[in-house]
C-alpha positions in Angstrom: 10.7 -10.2 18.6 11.8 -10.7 15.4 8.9 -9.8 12.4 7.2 -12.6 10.3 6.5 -10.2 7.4 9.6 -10.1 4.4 9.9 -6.6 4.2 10.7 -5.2 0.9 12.6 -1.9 1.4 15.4 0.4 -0.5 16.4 -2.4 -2.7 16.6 -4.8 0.3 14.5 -7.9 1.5 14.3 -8.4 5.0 13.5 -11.3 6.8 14.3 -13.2 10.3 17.6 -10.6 11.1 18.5 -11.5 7.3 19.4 -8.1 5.2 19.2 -8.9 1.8 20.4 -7.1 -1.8 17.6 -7.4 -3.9 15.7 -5.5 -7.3 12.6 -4.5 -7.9 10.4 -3.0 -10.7 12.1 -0.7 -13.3 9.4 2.1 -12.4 10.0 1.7 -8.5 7.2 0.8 -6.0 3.5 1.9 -6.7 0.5 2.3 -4.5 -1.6 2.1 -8.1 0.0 -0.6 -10.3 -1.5 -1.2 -13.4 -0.9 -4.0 -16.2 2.7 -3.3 -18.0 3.7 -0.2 -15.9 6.9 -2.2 -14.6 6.6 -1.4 -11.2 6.5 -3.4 -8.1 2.9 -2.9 -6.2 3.2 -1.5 -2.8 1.3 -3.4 0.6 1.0 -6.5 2.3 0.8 -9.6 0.6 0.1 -13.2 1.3 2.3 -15.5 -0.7 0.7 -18.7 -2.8 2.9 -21.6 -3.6 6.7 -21.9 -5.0 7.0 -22.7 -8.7 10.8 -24.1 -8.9 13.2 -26.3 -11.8 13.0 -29.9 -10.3 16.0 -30.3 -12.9 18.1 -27.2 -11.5 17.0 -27.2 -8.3 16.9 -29.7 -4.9 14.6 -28.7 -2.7 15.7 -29.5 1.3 13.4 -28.1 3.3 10.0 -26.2 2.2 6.8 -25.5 4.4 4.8 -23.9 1.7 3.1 -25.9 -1.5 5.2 -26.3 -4.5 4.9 -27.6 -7.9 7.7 -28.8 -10.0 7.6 -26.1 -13.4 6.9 -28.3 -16.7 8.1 -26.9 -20.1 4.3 -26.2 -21.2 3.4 -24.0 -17.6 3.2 -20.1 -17.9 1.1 -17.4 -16.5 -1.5 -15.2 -18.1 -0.7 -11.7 -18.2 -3.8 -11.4 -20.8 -6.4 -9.6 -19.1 -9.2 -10.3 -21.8 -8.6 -14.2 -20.3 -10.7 -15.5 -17.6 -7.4 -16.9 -16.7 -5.5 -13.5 -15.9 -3.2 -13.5 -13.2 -3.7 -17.3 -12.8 -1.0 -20.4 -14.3 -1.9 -21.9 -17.1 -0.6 -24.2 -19.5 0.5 -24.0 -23.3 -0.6 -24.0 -25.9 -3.0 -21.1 -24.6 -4.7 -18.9 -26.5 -4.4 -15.6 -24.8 -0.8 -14.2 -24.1 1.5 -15.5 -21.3 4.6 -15.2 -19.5 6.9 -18.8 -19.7 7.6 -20.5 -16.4 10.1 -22.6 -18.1 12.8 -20.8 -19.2 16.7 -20.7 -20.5 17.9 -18.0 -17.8 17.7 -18.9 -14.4 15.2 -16.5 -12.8 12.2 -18.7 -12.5 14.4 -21.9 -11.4 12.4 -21.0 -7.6 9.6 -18.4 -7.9 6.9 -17.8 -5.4 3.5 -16.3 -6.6 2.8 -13.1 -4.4 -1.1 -12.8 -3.4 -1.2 -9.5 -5.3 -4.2 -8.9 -7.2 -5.7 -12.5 -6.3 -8.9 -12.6 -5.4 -10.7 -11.3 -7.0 -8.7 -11.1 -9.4 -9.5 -7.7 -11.6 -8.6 -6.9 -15.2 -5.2 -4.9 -15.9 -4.6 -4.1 -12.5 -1.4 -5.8 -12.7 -0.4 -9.7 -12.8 2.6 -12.1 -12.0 4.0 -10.5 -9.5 6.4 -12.8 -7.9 10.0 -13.4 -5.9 12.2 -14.8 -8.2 15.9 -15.2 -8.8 17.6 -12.0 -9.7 20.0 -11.6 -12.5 23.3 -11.2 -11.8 23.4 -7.8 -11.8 20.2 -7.6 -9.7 18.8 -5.5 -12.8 15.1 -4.0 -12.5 12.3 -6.7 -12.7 8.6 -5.2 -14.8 7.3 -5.9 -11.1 8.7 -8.6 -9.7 10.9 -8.8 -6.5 14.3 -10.2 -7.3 17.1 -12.0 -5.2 20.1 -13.8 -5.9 19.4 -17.8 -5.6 22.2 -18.3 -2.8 19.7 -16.1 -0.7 16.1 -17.6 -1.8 17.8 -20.9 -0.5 18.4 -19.1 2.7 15.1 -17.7 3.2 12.7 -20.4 2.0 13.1 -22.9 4.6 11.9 -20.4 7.4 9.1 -19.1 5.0 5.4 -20.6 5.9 1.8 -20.2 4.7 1.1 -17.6 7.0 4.5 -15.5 6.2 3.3 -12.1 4.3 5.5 -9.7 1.9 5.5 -6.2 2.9 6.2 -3.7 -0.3 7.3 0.0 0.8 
């Protein structure tokens, strides 16, 4: 029987007999991530909804929630905001990473349940699977692919799939 979990491994993703090139976070995989330590937290996740560029991207087939990114969404990385770890939209008064941006790694991003709820101050926010750069260079925590695989993957992902960090 083929696992449900992705399993994040050695700078690979696997999922459904799929093997994967992908990047992590510049300081490797951590069992105690903290806010701006660029590394990738290590455990089993659920996953939350895909963000994704309704002008870059079409969208076949998707079984988890997803919102279309608008040019005023981010994500508080702020932990003095009651809004840490959560989306928000600009203008906000707390800092925040863009959703909306020129390179193409958060065209299709999907918001990994780490430090979700509760939610607690600088342990470490927007964590997500995203688009890799070409060069599948380190993330500050993130899991990177390349978008020809997140297309691959996304249709067989459901609410129930976890991430597994190791």
């Amino acid at each position: 029987m083929i696992n449900m979990n992705i399993k994040i491994k050695k700078r690979h993703l696997f999922y459904k007999g799929y093997k994967l090139k992908c990047c992590v976070g510049k300081s490797g995989i951590t069992a105690f991530k903290k806010e701006g330590d660029l590394a990738t937290p290590k455990g089993t996740y659920g996953i939350d909804m895909l963000y994704y560029r309704k002008d870059r991207i079409t969208l076949n087939k998707c079984k988890i929630k997803k919102k279309s990114i608008k040019k005023n969404m981010g994500w508080c990385d702020d932990s003095r905001s009651k809004n840490y770890n959560k989306q928000i939209n600009f203008p906000f008064k707390y800092r925040a990473e863009k959703l909306y941006r020129k390179d193409k790694i958060y065209d299709l991003v999907i918001n990994i349940k780490y430090n979700f709820s509760p939610v607690v101050k600088k342990k470490g926010s927007a964590i997500f699977l995203h688009i890799a750069d070409k060069k599948y260079k380190p993330t500050k925590g993130c899991i990177g692919i390349s978008k020809k695989d997140f297309l691959k993957i996304l249709p067989l992902i459901n609410k129930k799939t976890k991430i597994s960090i190791s």
